[in-house]
GUKOLZA-959195 format. One record per residue (C-alpha): x negated, y negated, z. Coordinates in steps of 0.2 Angstrom, whole numbers, plus 5000, padded with zeros to 4 digits. Layout:
<pts>
+------+------+------+
|    X |    Y |    Z |
+------+------+------+
|    X |    Y |    Z |
...
+------+------+------+
</pts>
This chain:
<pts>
+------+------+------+
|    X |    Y |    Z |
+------+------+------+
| 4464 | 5212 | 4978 |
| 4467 | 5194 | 4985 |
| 4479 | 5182 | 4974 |
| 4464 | 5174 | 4967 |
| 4455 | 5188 | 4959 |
| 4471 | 5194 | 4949 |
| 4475 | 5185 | 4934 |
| 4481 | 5170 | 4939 |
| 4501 | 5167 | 4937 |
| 4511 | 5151 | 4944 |
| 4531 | 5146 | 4943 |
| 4541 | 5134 | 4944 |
| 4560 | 5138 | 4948 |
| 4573 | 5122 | 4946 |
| 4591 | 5126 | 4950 |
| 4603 | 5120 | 4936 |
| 4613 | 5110 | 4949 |
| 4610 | 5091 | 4943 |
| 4598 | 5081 | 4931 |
| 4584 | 5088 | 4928 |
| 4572 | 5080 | 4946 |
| 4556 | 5069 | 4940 |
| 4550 | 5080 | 4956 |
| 4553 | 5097 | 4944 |
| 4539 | 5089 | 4931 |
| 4527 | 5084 | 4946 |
| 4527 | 5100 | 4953 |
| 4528 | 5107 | 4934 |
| 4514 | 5098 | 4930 |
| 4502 | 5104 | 4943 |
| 4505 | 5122 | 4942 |
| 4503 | 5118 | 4922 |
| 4484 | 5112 | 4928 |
| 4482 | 5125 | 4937 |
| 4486 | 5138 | 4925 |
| 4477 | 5132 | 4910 |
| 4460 | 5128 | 4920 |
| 4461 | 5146 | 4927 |
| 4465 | 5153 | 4911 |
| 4481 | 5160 | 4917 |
| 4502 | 5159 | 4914 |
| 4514 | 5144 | 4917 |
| 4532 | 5152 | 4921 |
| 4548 | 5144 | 4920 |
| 4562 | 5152 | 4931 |
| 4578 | 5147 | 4935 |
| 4587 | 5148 | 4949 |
| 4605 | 5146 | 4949 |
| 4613 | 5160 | 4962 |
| 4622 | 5144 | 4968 |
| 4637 | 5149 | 4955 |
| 4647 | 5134 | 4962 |
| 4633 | 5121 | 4957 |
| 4626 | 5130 | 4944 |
| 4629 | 5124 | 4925 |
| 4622 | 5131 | 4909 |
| 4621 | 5112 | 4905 |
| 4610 | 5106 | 4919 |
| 4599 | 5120 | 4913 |
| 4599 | 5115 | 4895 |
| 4595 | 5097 | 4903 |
| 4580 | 5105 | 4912 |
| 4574 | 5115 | 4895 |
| 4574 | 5100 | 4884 |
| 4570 | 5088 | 4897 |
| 4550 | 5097 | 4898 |
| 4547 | 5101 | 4881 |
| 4551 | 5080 | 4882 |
| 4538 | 5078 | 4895 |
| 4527 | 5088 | 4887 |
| 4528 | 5101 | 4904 |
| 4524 | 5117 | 4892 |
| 4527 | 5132 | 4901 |
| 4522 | 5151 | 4894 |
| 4538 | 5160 | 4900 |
| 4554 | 5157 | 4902 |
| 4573 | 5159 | 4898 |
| 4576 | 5151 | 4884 |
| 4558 | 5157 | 4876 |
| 4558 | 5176 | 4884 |
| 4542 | 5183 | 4891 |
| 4538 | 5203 | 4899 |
| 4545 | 5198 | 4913 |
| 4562 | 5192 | 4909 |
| 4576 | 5191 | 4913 |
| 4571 | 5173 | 4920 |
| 4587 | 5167 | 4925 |
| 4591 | 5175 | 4944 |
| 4611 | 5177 | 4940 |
| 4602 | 5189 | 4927 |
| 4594 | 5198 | 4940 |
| 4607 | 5203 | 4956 |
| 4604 | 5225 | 4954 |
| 4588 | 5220 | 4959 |
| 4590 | 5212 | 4973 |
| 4603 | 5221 | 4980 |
| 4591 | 5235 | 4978 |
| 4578 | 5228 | 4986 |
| 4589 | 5222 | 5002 |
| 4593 | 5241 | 5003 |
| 4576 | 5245 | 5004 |
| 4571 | 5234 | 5016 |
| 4585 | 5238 | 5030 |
| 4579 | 5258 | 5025 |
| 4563 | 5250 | 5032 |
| 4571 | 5244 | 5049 |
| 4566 | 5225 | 5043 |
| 4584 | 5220 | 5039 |
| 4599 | 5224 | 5045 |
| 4617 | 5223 | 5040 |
| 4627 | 5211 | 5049 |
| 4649 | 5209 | 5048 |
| 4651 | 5195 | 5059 |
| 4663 | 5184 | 5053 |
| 4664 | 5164 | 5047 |
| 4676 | 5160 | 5064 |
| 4663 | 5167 | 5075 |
| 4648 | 5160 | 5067 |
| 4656 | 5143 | 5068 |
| 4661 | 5147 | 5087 |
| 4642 | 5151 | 5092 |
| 4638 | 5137 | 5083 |
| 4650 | 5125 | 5092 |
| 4643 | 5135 | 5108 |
| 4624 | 5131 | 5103 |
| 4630 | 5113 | 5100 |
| 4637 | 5111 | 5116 |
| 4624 | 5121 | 5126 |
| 4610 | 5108 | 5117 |
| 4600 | 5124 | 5109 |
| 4594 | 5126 | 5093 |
| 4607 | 5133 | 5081 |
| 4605 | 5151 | 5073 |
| 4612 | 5166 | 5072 |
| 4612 | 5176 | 5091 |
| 4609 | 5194 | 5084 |
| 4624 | 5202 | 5088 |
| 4624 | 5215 | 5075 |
| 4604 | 5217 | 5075 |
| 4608 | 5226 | 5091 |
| 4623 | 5237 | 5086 |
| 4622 | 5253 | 5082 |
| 4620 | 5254 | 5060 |
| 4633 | 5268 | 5060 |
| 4644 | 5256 | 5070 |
| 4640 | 5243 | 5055 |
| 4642 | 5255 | 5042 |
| 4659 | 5261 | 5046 |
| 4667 | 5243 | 5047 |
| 4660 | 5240 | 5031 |
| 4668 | 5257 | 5023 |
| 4684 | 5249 | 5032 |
| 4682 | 5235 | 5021 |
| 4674 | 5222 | 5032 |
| 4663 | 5209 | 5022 |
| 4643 | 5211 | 5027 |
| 4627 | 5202 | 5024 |
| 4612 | 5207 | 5024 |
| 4600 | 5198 | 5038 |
| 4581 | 5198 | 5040 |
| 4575 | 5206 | 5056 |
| 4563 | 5191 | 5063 |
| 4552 | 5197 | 5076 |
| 4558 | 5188 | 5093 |
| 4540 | 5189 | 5100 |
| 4523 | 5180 | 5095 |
| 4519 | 5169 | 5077 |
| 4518 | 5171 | 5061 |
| 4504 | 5164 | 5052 |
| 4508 | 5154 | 5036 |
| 4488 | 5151 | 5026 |
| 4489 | 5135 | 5014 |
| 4479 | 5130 | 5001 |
| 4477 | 5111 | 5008 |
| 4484 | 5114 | 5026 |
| 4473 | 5129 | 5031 |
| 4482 | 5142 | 5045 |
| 4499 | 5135 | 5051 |
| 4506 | 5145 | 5065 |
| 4526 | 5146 | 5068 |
| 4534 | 5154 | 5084 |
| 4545 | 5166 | 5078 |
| 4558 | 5165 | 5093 |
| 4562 | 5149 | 5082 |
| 4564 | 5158 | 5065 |
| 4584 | 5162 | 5061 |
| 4589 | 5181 | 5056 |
| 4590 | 5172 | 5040 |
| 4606 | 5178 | 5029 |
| 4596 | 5186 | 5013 |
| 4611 | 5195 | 5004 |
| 4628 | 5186 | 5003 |
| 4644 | 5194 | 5006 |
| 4647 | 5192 | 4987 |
| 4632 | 5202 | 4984 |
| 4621 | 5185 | 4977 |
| 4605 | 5182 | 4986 |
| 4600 | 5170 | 4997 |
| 4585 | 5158 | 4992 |
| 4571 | 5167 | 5000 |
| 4573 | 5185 | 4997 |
| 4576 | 5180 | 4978 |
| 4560 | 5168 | 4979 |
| 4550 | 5182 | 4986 |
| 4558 | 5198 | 4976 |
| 4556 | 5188 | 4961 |
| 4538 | 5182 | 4963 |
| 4533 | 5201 | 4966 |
| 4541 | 5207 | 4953 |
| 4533 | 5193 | 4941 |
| 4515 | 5195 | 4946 |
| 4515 | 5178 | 4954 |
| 4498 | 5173 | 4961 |
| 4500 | 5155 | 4969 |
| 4514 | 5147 | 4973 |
| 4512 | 5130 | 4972 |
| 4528 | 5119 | 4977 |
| 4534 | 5106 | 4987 |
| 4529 | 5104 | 5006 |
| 4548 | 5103 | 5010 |
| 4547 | 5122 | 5007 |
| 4534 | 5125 | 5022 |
| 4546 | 5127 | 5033 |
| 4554 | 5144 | 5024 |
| 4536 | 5149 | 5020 |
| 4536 | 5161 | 5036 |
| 4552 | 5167 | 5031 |
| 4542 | 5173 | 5014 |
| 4528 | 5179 | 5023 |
| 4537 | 5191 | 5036 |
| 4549 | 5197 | 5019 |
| 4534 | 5201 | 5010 |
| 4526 | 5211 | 5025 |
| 4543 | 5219 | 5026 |
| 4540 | 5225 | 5011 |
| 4523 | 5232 | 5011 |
| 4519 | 5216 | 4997 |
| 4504 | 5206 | 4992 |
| 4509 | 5187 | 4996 |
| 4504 | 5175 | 4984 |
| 4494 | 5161 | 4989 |
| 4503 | 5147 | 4995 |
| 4501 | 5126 | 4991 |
| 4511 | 5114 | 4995 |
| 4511 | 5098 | 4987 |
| 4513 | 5081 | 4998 |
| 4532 | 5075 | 4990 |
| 4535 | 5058 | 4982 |
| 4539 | 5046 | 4991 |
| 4547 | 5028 | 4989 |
| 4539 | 5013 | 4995 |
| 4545 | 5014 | 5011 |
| 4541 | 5032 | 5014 |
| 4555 | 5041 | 5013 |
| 4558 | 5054 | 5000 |
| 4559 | 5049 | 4982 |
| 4579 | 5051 | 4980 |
| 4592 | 5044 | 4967 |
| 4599 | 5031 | 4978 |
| 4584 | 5020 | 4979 |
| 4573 | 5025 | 4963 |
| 4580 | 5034 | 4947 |
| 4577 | 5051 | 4947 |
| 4581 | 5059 | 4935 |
| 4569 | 5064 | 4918 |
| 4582 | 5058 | 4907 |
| 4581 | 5041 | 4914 |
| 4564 | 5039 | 4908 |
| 4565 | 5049 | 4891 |
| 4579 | 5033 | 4888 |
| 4570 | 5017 | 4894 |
| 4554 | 5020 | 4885 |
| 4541 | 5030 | 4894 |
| 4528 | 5040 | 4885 |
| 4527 | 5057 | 4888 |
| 4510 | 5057 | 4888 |
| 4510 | 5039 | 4901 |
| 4525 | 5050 | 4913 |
| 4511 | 5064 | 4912 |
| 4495 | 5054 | 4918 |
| 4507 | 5044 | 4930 |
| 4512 | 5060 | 4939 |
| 4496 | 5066 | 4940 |
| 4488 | 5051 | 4951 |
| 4503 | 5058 | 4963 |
| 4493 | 5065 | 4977 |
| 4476 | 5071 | 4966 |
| 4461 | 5059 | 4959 |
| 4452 | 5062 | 4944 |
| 4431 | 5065 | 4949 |
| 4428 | 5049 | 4942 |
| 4442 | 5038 | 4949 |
| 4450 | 5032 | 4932 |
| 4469 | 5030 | 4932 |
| 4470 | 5031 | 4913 |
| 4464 | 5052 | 4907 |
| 4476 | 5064 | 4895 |
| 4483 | 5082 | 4901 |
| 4466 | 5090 | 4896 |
| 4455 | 5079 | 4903 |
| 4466 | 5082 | 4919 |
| 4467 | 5102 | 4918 |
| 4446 | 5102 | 4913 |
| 4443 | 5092 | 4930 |
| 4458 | 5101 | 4941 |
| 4453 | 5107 | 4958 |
| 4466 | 5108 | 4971 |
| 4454 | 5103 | 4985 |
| 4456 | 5084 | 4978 |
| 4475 | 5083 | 4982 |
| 4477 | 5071 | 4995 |
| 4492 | 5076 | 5008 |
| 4499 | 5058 | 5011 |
| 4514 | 5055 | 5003 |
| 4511 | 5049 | 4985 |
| 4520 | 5033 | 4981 |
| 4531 | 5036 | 4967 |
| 4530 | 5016 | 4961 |
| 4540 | 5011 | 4947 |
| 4532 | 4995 | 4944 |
| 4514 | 5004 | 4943 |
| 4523 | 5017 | 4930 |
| 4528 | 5004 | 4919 |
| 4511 | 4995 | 4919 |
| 4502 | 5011 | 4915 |
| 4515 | 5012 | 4902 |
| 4512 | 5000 | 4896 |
| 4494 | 5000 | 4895 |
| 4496 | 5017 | 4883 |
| 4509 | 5003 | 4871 |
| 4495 | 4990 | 4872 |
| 4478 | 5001 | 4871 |
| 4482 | 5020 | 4868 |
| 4492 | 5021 | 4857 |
| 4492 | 5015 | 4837 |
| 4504 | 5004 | 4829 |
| 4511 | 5018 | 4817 |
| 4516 | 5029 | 4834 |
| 4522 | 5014 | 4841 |
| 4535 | 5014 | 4827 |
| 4539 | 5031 | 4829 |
| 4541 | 5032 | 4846 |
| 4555 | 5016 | 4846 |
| 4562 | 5022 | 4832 |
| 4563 | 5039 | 4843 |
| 4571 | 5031 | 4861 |
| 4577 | 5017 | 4855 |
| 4582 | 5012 | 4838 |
| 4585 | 5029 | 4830 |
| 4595 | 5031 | 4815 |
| 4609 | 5041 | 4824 |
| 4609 | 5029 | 4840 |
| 4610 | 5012 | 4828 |
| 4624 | 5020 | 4817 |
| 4635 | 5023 | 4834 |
| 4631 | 5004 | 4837 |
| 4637 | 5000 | 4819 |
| 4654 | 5007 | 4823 |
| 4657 | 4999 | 4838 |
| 4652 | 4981 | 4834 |
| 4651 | 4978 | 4815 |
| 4671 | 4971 | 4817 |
| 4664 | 4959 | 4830 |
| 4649 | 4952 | 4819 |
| 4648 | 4939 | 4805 |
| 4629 | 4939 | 4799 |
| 4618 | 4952 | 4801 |
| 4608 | 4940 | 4812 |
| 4620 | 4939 | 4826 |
| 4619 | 4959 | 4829 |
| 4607 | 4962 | 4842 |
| 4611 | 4945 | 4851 |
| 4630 | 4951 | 4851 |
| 4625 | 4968 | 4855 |
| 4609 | 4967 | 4866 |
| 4615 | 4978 | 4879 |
| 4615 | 4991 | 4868 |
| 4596 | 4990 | 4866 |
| 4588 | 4985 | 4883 |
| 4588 | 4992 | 4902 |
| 4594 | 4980 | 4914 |
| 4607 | 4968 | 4912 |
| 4606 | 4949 | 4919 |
| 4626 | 4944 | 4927 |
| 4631 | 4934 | 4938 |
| 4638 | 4938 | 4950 |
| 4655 | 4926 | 4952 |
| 4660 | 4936 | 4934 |
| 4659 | 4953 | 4946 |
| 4670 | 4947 | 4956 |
| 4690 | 4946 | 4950 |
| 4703 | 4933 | 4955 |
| 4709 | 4940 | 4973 |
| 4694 | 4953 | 4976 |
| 4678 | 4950 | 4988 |
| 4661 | 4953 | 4984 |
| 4662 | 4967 | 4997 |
| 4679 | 4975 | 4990 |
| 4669 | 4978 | 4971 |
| 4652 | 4982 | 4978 |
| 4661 | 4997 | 4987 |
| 4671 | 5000 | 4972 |
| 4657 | 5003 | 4961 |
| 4647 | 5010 | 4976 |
| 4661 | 5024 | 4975 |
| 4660 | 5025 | 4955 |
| 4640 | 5030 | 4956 |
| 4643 | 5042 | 4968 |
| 4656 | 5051 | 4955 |
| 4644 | 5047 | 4941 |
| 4630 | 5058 | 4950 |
| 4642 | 5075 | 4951 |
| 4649 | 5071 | 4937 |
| 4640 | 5081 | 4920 |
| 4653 | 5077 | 4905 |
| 4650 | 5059 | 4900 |
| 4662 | 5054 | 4887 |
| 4675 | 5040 | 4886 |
| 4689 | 5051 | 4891 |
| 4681 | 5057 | 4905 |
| 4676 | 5038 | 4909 |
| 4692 | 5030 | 4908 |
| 4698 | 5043 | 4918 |
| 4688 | 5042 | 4932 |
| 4692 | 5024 | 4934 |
| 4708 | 5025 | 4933 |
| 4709 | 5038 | 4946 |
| 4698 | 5027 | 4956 |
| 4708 | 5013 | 4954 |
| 4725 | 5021 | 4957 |
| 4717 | 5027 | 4976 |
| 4711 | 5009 | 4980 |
| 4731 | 5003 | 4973 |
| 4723 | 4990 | 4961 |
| 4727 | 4986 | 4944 |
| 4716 | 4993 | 4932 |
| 4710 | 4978 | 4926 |
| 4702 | 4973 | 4942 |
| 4690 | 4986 | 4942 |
| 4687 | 4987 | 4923 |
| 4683 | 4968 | 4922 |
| 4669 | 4971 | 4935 |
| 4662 | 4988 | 4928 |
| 4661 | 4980 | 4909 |
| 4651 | 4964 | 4916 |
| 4639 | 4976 | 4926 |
| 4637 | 4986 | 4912 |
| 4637 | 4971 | 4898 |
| 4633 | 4954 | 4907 |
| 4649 | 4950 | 4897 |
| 4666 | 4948 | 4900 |
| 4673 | 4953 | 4881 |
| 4665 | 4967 | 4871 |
| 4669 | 4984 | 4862 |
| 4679 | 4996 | 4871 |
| 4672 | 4999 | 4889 |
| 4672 | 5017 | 4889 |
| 4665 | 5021 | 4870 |
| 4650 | 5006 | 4876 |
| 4648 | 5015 | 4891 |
| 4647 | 5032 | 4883 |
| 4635 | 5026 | 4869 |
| 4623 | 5017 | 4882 |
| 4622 | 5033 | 4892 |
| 4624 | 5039 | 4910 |
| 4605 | 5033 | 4915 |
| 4608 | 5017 | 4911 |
| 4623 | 5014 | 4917 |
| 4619 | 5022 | 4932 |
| 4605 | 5010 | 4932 |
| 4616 | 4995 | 4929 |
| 4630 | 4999 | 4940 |
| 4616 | 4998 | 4954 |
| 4610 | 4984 | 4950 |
| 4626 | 4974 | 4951 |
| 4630 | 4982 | 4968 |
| 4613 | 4976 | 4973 |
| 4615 | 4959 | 4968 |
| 4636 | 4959 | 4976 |
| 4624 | 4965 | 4993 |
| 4612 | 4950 | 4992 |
| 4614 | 4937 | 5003 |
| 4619 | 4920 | 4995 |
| 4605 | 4910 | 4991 |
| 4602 | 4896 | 5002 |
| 4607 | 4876 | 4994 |
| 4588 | 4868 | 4992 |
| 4596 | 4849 | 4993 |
| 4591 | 4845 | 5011 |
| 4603 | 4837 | 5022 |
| 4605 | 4819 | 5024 |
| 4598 | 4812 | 5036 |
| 4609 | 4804 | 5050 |
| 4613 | 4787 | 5053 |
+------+------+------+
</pts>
């Protein structure tokens, strides 16, 4: 029975390393399409065998972060399903036992080399100008060789056994038949030496194991797809059918990343964008409705659905074109009573004006003055200028780099409090050998456009990570710019 004629069942499987990816609803949303027009099941799985990465947070973030969306998904860890468990750490006797089973099939093998050679064949590779991967030693030892320096106590992986000779055909739903030469395909590691699967063999074991149909994801994952293919034949498995969606890409055609578009869900849950306006926008990313509208709802979306109309260019992910069709949903969708609801929702909620209370009622007068006083509590950029970034006996340069270095510790950084802030800055500060203050005095202006408000680290833990984020940017972006050039023209010469 082919994929299509079973009951149809599609996935999606974040890791909980990060904020949860704008990337993780597009793809979300598709296979949520998907699922619904063909009557079928929306899973959610999480993938966090990266236990040095992984955080029960991030994967919080990436629960509440789609329910925000309005990404609703039929199975998952925090809602259970017959399938469970759903989180792959949950899930390690099976694919130890699965890796058994296929070296007791000949189409894996064991393999104790260790780190100092890998990284001396890879050095040899490097130098020889050949494609790096792994040479097969231990694919052409004898097992019982293997075996007993394993009982001796030498650390093992487990290794897919590639086939060195002819292709292996990869059929996609938008591509057709895509061939790869297996003489370029790596005896890919699929069980690590502390007994935690590699990516693809929990991909494949765990979409057998859930029924899973179609596999629609990224096209970045086109490349491992042989990989997938071979494990499943390995196996004696049905594959899925496989889809890759064109990614997002920014303006100038490189994938969608942090640095030059925010990218993270909880960015837009915080400056204002409908669900239901994120939903429709993401779905103009690479697919047309029949009619050519750019303004339709989820279910007019899932009742015209049909993977043939994806387009494999790389979709544009355009901020500007988000907001207008935001805010054509404020203007002509929706009513003036959900208006309400939703600002008193994302930006004027009880809870969230109370914390603004606390930090600036000692500052204000008459009720009037509050949100002139406190307007960067309540709005997404910041307008500064850019001589008050820039501290007595510091360059434009020496902060831009500063701050440059603070954002890059924001983005692994999950705890946002002021504690955590203040310390950050401070440690950042003490390895550059300034004063405090002259890195404070410039992160309160990017953040404030003032040079005198509430306590820098409780403002900056009130407006939130996103914006801040946002903001810090945006100051190194204007410290960057070339000055502007003086429009009084010269005089003219004697």
């Amino acid at each position: 029975m082919s994929g299509s004629q079973r009951p149809v069942r599609v996935r999606i499987a974040p890791s909980p390393t990060g904020d949860p990816h704008v990337g993780t609803a597009y793809i979300g949303l598709f296979n949520l399409a998907f699922a619904r027009k063909h009557g079928g099941k929306f899973i959610l799985r999480i993938e966090d065998t990266d236990q040095t990465r992984s955080t029960r947070k991030s994967e919080e973030m990436i629960f509440r972060s789609l329910r925000w969306a309005g990404i609703a998904y039929d199975e998952g860890p925090d809602i259970g399903g017959p399938f469970g468990p759903y989180r792959q750490s949950e899930r390690l006797p099976l694919y130890q036992k699965e890796a058994a089973e296929l070296v007791r099939r000949g189409n894996a093998y064991k393999c104790t080399c260790t780190p100092e050679r890998l990284e001396a064949l890879r050095e040899e590779q490097k130098k020889a100008k050949q494609n790096p991967g792994y040479d097969g030693r231990c694919r052409d030892r004898d097992p019982a060789e293997v075996d007993k320096e394993i009982a001796g106590g030498a650390p093992h992986v487990v290794r897919l056994k590639v086939p060195r000779e002819g292709v292996t055909v990869v059929t996609d739903l938008l591509r057709g038949r895509v061939e790869f030469e297996n003489k370029g395909i790596d005896d890919q590691v699929l069980l690590k030496t502390d007994g935690f699967p590699t990516y693809h063999l929990a991909n494949v074991v765990d979409d057998h194991h859930m029924q899973i149909t179609h596999v629609i994801r990224g096209e970045e994952w086109i490349t491992s797809t042989p990989k997938h293919v071979l494990l499943y034949a390995g196996f004696g498995w049905e594959a899925p059918e496989f889809c890759h969606l064109p990614l997002l890409r920014n303006e100038d055609k490189s994938k969608v990343s942090k640095r030059k578009n925010p990218t993270s869900l909880v960015f837009y849950e915080r400056c204002g964008i409908l669900p239901a306006a994120l939903r429709n926008y993401l779905g103009m990313m690479g697919w047309t409705m029949p009619d050519g509208r750019e303004v339709f709802t989820l279910d007019e979306m899932i009742a015209n659905f049909d993977l043939g109309r994806i387009s494999l260019g790389g979709p544009v992910f355009d901020l500007k074109k988000l907001f207008w069709l935001n805010g054509k949903y404020l203007r002509e969708v929706v009513s003036t009573e959900d208006y309400l609801a939703a600002l008193r929702q994302s930006q004027a909620s009880d809870e969230y004006l109370k914390k603004v209370i606390t930090l600036v009622k000692e500052r204000v007068d008459k009720l009037e003055d509050f949100f002139d006083y406190g307007s960067y509590f309540f709005c997404g950029s910041v307008r500064c200028d850019v001589k008050e970034l820039v501290p007595k006996g510091r360059t434009a340069d020496e902060i831009a780099g500063a701050l440059a270095e603070l954002v890059e510790r924001i983005d692994k950084q999950f705890a946002w409090n002021k504690d955590v802030l203040e310390q950050m800055g401070r440690t950042l500060a003490d390895e550059k050998g300034w004063k405090a203050k002259d890195l404070f005095a410039p992160i309160r202006v990017a953040i404030t456009a003032k040079n005198a408000t509430p306590p820098l680290f409780d403002t900056m833990e009130l407006i939130g990570k996103e914006v801040c984020r946002r903001r810090l940017r945006e100051a190194i972006a204007l410290l960057r710019a070339p000055p502007a050039k003086d429009p009084t023209p010269p005089k003219a010469a004697n």
